[in-house]
TIGUBA-926801 format. One record per residue (C-alpha): residue number from 1; x, y, z. Coordinates in Angstrom, 3 decimals. Example, Ala and Ser with C-alpha at 12.3 -4.5 7.8 and 13.67 -1.06 7.14 Angstrom:
! residues 2
+-----+----------+----------+----------+
: num :        u :        v :        w :
+-----+----------+----------+----------+
:   1 :   12.300 :   -4.500 :    7.800 :
:   2 :   13.670 :   -1.060 :    7.140 :
+-----+----------+----------+----------+
//
This chain:
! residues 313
+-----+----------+----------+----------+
: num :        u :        v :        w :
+-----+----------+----------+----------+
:   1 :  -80.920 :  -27.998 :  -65.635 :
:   2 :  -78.612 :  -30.315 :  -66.941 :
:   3 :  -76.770 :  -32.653 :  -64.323 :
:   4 :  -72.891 :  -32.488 :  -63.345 :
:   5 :  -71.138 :  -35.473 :  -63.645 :
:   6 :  -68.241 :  -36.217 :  -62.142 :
:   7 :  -65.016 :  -36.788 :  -64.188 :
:   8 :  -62.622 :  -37.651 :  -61.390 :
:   9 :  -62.083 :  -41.468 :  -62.160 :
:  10 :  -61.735 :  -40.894 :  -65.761 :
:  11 :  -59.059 :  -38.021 :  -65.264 :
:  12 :  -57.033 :  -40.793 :  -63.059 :
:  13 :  -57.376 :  -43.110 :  -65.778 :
:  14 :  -55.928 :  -41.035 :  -68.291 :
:  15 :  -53.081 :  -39.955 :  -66.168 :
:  16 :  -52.156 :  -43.705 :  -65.840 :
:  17 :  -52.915 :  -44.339 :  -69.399 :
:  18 :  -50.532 :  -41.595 :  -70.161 :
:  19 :  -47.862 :  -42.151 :  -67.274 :
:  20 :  -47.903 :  -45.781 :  -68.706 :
:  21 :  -47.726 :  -44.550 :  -72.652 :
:  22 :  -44.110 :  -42.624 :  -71.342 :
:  23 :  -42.515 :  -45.379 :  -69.467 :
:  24 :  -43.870 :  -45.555 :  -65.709 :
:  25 :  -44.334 :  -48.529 :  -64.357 :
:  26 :  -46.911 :  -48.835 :  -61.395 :
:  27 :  -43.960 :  -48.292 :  -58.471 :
:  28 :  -42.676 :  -45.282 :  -60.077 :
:  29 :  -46.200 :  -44.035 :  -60.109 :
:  30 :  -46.971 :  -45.260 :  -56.630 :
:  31 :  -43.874 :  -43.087 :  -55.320 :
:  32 :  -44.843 :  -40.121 :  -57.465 :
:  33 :  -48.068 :  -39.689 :  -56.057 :
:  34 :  -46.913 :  -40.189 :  -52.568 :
:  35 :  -44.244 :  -37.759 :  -53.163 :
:  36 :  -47.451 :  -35.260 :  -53.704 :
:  37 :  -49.183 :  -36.256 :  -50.886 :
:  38 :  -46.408 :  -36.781 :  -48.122 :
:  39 :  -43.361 :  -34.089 :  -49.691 :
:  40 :  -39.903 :  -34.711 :  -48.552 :
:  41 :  -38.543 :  -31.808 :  -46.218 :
:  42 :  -36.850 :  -29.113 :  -47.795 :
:  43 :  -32.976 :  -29.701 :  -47.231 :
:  44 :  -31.519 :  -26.791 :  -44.466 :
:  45 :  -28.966 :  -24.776 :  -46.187 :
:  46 :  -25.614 :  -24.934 :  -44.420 :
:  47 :  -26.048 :  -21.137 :  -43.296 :
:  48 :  -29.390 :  -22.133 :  -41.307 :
:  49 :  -27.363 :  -25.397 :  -40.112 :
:  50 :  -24.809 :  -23.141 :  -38.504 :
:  51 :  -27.726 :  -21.122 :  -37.184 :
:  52 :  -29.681 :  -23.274 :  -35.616 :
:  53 :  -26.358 :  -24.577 :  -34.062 :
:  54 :  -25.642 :  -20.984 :  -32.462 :
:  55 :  -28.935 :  -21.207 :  -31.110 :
:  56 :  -28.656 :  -24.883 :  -29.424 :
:  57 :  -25.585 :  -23.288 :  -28.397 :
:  58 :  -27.180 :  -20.535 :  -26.478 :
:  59 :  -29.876 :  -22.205 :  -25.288 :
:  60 :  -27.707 :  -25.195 :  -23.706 :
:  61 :  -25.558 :  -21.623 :  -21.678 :
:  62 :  -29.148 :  -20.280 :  -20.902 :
:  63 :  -29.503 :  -23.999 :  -19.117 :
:  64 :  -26.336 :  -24.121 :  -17.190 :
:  65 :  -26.748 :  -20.783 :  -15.629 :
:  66 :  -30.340 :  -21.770 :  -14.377 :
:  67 :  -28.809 :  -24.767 :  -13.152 :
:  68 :  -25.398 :  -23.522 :  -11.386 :
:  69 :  -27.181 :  -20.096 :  -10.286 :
:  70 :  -28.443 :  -21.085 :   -6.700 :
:  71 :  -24.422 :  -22.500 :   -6.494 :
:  72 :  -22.825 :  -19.005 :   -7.744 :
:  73 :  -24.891 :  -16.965 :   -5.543 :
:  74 :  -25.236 :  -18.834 :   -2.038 :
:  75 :  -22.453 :  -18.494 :    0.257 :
:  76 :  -22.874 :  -21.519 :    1.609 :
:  77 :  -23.353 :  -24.248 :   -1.435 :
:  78 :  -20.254 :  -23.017 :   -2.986 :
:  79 :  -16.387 :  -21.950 :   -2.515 :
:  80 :  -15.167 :  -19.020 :   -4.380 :
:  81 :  -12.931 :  -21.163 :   -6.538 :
:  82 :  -16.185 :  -23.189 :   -7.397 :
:  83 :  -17.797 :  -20.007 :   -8.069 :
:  84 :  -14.852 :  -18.606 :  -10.450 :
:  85 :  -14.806 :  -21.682 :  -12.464 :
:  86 :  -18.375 :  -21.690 :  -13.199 :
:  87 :  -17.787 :  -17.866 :  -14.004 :
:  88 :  -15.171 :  -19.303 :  -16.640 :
:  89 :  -17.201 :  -21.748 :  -18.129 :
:  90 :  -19.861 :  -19.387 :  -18.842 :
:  91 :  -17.378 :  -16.877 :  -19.883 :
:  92 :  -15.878 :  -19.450 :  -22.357 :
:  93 :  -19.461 :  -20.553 :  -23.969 :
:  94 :  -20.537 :  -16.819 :  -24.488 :
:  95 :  -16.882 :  -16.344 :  -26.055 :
:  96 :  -17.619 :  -19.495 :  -28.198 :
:  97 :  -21.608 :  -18.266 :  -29.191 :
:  98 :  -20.008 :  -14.430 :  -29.861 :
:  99 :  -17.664 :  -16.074 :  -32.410 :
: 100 :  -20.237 :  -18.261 :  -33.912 :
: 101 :  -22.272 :  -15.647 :  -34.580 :
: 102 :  -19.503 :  -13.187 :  -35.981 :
: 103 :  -18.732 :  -15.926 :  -38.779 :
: 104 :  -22.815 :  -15.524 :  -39.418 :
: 105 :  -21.913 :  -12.411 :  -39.725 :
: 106 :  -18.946 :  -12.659 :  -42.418 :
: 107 :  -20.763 :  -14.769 :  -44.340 :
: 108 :  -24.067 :  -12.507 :  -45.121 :
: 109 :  -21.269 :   -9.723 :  -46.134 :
: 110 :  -19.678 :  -12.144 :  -48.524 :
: 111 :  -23.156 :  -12.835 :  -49.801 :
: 112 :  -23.935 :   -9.193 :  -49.649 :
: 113 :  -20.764 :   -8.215 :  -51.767 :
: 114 :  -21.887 :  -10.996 :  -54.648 :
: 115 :  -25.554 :   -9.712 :  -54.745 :
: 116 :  -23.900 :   -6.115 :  -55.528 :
: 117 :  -21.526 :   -7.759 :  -58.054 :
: 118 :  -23.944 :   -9.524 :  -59.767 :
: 119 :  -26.073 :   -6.728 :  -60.011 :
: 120 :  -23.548 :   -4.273 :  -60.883 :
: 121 :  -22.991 :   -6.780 :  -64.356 :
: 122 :  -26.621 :   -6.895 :  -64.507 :
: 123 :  -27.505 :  -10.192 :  -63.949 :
: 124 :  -30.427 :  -11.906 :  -63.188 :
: 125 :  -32.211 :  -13.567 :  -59.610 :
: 126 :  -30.759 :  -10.453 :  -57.299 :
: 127 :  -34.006 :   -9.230 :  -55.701 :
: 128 :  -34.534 :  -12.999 :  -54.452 :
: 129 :  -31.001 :  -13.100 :  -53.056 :
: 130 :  -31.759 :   -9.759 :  -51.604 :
: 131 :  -34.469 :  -11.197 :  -49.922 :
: 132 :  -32.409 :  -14.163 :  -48.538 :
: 133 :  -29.403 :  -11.943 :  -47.302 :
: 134 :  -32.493 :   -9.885 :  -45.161 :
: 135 :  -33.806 :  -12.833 :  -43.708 :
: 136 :  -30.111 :  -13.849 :  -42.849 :
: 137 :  -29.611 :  -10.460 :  -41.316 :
: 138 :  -32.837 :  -11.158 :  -39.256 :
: 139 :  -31.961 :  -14.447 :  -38.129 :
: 140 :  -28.499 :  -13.018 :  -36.882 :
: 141 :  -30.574 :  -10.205 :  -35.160 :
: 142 :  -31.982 :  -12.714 :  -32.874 :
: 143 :  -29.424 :  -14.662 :  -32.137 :
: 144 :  -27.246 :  -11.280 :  -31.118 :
: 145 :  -30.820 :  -10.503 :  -29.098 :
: 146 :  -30.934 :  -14.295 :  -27.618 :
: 147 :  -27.242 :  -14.100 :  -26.363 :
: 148 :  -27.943 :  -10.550 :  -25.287 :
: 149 :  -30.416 :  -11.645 :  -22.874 :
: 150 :  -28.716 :  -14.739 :  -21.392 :
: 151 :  -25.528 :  -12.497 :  -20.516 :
: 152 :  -27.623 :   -9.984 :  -19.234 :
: 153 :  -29.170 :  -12.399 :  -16.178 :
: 154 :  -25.360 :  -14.218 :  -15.355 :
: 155 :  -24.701 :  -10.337 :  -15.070 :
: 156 :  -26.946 :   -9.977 :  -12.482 :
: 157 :  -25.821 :  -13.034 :  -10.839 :
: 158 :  -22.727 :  -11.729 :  -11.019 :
: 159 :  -23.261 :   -8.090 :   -9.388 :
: 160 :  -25.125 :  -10.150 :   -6.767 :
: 161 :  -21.781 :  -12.080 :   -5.752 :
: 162 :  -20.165 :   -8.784 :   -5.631 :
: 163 :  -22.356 :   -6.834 :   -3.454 :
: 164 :  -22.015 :   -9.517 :   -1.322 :
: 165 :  -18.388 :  -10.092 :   -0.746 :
: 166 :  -18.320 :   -5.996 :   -0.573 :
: 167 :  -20.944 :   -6.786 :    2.348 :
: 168 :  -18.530 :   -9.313 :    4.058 :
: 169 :  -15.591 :   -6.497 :    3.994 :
: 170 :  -17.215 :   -3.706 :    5.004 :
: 171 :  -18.028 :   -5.004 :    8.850 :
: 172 :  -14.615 :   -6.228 :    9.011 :
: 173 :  -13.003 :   -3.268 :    7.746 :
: 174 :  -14.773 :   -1.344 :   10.799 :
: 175 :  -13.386 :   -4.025 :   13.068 :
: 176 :  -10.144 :   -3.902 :   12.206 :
: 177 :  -10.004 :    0.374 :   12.519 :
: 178 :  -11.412 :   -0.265 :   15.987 :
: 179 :   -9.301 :   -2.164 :   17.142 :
: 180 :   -6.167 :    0.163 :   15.694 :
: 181 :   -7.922 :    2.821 :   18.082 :
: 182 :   -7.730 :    0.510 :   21.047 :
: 183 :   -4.285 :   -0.744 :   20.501 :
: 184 :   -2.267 :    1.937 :   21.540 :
: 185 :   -3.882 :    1.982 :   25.275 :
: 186 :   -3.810 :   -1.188 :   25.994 :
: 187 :   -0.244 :   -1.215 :   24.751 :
: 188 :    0.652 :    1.476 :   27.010 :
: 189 :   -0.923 :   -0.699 :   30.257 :
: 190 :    0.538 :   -3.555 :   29.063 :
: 191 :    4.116 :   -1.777 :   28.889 :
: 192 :    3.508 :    0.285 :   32.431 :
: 193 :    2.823 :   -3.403 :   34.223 :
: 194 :    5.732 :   -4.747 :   32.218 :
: 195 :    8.314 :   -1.996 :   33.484 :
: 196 :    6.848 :   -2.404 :   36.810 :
: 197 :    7.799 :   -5.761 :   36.911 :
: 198 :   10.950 :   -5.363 :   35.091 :
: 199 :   11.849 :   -3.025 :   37.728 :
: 200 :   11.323 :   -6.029 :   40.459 :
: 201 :   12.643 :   -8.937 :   38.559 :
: 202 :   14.664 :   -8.782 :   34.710 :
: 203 :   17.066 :   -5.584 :   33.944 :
: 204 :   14.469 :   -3.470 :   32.052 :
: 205 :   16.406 :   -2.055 :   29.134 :
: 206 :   16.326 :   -5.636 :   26.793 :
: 207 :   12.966 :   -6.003 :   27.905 :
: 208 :   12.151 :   -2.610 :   26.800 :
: 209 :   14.043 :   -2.843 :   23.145 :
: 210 :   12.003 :   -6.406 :   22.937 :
: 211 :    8.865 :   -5.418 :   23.832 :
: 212 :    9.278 :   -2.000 :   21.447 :
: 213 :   10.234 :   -4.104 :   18.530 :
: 214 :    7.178 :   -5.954 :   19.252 :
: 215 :    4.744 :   -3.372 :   19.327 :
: 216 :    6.646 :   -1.762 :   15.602 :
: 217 :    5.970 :   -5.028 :   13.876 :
: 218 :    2.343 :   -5.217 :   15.215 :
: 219 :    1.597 :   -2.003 :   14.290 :
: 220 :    2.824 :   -2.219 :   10.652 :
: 221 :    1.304 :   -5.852 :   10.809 :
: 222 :   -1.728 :   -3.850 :   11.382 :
: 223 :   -1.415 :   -0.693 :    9.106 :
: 224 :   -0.405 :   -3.752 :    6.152 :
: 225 :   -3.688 :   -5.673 :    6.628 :
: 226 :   -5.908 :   -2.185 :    6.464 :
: 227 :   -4.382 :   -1.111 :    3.436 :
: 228 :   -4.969 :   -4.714 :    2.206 :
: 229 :   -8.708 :   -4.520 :    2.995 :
: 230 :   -8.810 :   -1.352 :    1.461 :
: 231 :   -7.207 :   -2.302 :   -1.946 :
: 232 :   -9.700 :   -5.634 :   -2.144 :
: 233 :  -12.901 :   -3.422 :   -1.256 :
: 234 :  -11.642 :   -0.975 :   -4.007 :
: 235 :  -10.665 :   -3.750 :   -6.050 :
: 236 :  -14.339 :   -5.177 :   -5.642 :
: 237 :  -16.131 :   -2.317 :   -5.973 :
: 238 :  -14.667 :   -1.462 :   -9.431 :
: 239 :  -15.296 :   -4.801 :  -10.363 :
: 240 :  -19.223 :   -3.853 :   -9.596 :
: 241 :  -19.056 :   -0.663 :  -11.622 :
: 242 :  -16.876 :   -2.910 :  -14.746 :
: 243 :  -20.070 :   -5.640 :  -14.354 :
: 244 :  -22.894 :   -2.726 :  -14.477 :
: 245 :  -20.569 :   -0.730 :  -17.300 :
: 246 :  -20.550 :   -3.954 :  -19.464 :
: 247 :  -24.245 :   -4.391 :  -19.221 :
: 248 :  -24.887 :   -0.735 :  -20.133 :
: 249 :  -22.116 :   -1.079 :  -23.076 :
: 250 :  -24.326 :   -4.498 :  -24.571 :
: 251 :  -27.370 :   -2.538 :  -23.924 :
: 252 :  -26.035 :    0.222 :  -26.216 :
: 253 :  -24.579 :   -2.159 :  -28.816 :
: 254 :  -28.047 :   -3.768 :  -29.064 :
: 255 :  -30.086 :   -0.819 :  -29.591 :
: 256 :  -27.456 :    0.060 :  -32.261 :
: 257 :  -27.734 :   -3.499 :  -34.098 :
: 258 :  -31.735 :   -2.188 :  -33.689 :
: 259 :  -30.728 :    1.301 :  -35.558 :
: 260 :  -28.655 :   -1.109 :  -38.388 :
: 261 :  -31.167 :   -3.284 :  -38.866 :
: 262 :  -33.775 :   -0.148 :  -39.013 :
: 263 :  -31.283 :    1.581 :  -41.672 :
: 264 :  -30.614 :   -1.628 :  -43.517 :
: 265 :  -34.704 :   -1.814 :  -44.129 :
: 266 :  -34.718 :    1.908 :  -45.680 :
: 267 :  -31.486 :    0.658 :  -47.706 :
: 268 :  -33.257 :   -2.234 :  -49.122 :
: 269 :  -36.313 :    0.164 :  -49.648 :
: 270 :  -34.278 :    2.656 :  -51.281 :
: 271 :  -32.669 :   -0.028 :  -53.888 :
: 272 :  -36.261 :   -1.387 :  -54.678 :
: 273 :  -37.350 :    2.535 :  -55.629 :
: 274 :  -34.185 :    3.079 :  -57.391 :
: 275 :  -34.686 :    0.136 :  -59.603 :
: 276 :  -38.373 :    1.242 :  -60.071 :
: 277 :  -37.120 :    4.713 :  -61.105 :
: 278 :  -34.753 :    2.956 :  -63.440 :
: 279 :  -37.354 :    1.475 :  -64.890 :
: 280 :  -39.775 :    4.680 :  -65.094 :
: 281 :  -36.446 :    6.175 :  -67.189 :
: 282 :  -36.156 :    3.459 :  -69.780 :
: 283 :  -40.376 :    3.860 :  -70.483 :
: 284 :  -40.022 :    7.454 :  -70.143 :
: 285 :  -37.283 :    7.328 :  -72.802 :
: 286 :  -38.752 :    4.876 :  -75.245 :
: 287 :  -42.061 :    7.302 :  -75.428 :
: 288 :  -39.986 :    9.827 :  -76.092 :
: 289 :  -38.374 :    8.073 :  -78.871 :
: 290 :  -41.639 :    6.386 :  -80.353 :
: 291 :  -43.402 :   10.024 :  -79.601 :
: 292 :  -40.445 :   11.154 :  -82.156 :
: 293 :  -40.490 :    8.920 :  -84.259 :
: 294 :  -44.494 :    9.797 :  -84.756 :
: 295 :  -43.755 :   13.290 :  -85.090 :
: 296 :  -41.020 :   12.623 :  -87.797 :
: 297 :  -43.210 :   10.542 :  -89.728 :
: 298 :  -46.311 :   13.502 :  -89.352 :
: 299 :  -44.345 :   16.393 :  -90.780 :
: 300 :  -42.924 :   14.120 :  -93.638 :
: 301 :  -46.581 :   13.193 :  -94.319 :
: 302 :  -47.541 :   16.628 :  -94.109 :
: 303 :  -44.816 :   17.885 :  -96.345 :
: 304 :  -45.733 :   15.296 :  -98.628 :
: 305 :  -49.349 :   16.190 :  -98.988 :
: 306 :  -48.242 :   19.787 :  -99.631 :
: 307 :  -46.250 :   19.179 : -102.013 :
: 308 :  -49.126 :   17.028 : -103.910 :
: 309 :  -51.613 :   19.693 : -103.136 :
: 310 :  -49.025 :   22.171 : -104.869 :
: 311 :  -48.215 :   19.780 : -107.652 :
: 312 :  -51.865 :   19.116 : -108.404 :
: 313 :  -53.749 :   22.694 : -108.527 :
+-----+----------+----------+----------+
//
C-alpha cells in the first residue's frame, strides 16, 4: 500500500499564493481567516429587538411583584393607599407589555399581507418569508403566554387582599346589627330614669322633644352606617368575582391564541400541499401534452408508412 501524504501546507500555500496574485495583502488575509474562525454575530432584526424588549419588559413586572408582594398582602407592612399604588403600577406595566406586544402583532400581519402579495404576482423567496412570519407568530405566542402567567399570580395576590378586607367587614358588620338590637332597650331605661328625674328637677316636655330628637338622629346615624357596610361588602365582593372573572376570561383568550396558533399550522400546511398540487398539475399537464404530441407524430408515421406500403405494391 502506497502511503498518504499530507497536502495541508501546500494547500495554504497556494491559497496565499493566490490571495496574493488578486490583491491581498497579509492584514487583509489575517482578518479573513479570523473572520472564519471567530464569525461576527448575526445583526438582530429590529422585529426581534422589539421582542426581546417586551420580554425584559415582562420579566422586570415579574420582579416587582415578587418584590412588593409580601407589602400588598400583609396588613401590617402596608396602608391601603400603598397597596393601590403598587396595584397601579403593575396595572400600568401590564398595560404598557399588552401594547407592546399588540404592535408585534400588527407588524407580522403587515408582513403576512406582503408574503400573500408577493405570491399572488408570483414572485420569488415566499416559502422563506413564510417561515419567518411563523417563527414571528411563535415568538409572540410566548410572550402573550409569559405575560399571561405574570398577571395570573398579581391576580392571586390580588383576590388574597380581597378576601381579606371582606374578612375585616364581616365581624364588624355583626357588631354593628347587635348593637341595633340592644339600642332600643337601653334607650327605653335610659329615657324611664330621665323622666323620672325630669319629673323631680327640669319641666319634662323640652327634655323629652331633646332627648327624642336625639335618639331619631342616632338611629338613622345607625341605619346610615349599616347600609354603608353593606354597600362596601357588596362592593368588595363583586370586586372578588370581577378579579376571578378576569382570570377565567385570560384563561379562555389563551387557550384560543392555542386554537390560532393550532389552525395557523394546518393553514401553513394546507398552502405547502396546495403549491405541491400546483405543481403535480403543471407535470400532469406537460405529459399530457408531450404524450400528444407522441401520439400525433405515431399516426402521421403510421399514415405515412401506409401510404408507402400502398404506393409501393
Amino acid at each position: 500500500m502506497s502511503r498518504t501524504r499530507d497536502r495541508t501546507e501546500d494547500f495554504k500555500d497556494t491559497v496565499h499564493a493566490v490571495a496574493l496574485s488578486l490583491g491581498y495583502n497579509e492584514s487583509k488575509t489575517a482578518a479573513i481567516l479570523a473572520s472564519f474562525i471567530m464569525p461576527k454575530p448575526r445583526q438582530r432584526s429590529p422585529f426581534m429587538k422589539a421582542a426581546l424588549k417586551t420580554l425584559e419588559s415582562i420579566k422586570s413586572l415579574e420582579q416587582f411583584i415578587v418584590k412588593h408582594r409580601k407589602d400588598y398582602t400583609d396588613l401590617h407592612r402596608t396602608t391601603e393607599h400603598e397597596r393601590d399604588s403598587i396595584e397601579h403600577e403593575v396595572t400600568v406595566f401590564i398595560k404598557a407589555c399588552k401594547e407592546q406586544i399588540d404592535i408585534l402583532k400588527d407588524r407580522i400581519n403587515d408582513e403576512d399581507e406582503n408574503i400573500n402579495s408577493r405570491q399572488w404576482l408570483g414572485l420569488r423567496g415566499g416559502n422563506s418569508n413564510a417561515d419567518i412570519v411563523a417563527h414571528r407568530h411563535g415568538v409572540v405566542l410566548i410572550l402573550s403566554e409569559r405575560l399571561h402567567s405574570v398577571t395570573a399570580q398579581f391576580d392571586q395576590l390580588r383576590a388574597i387582599r380581597f378576601q381579606d378586607a371582606i374578612n375585616r367587614v364581616t365581624p364588624r358588620r355583626k357588631l354593628h346589627r347587635a348593637a341595633n338590637v340592644n339600642t332600643p332597650v337601653v334607650s327605653e331605661s335610659d329615657h324611664s330614669e330621665l323622666r323620672e328625674e325630669s319629673k323631680n328637677e327640669f319641666p319634662s316636655e323640652p327634655l323629652r322633644v331633646q332627648q327624642q330628637l336625639l335618639d331619631d338622629e342616632t338611629r338613622a346615624l345607625q341605619v346610615e352606617l349599616a347600609s354603608l357596610l353593606d354597600a362596601v361588602q357588596g362592593t368588595e365582593t363583586k370586586m372578588v368575582e370581577m378579579s376571578a372573572l378576569n382570570h377565567l376570561m385570560a384563561t379562555h383568550v389563551l387557550q384560543q391564541s392555542k386554537q390560532i396558533e393550532y389552525l395557523y399550522d394546518q393553514a401553513v400546511e394546507a398552502t405547502k400541499n396546495v403549491d405541491m398540487g400546483n405543481k403535480e398539475l403543471s407535470q400532469a399537464i406537460q405529459r399530457n401534452s408531450s404524450g400528444r404530441t407522441f401520439l400525433l407524430l405515431f399516426l402521421f408515421v403510421l399514415t405515412f408508412s401506409i401510404l408507402f406500403l400502398d404506393w409501393y405494391s
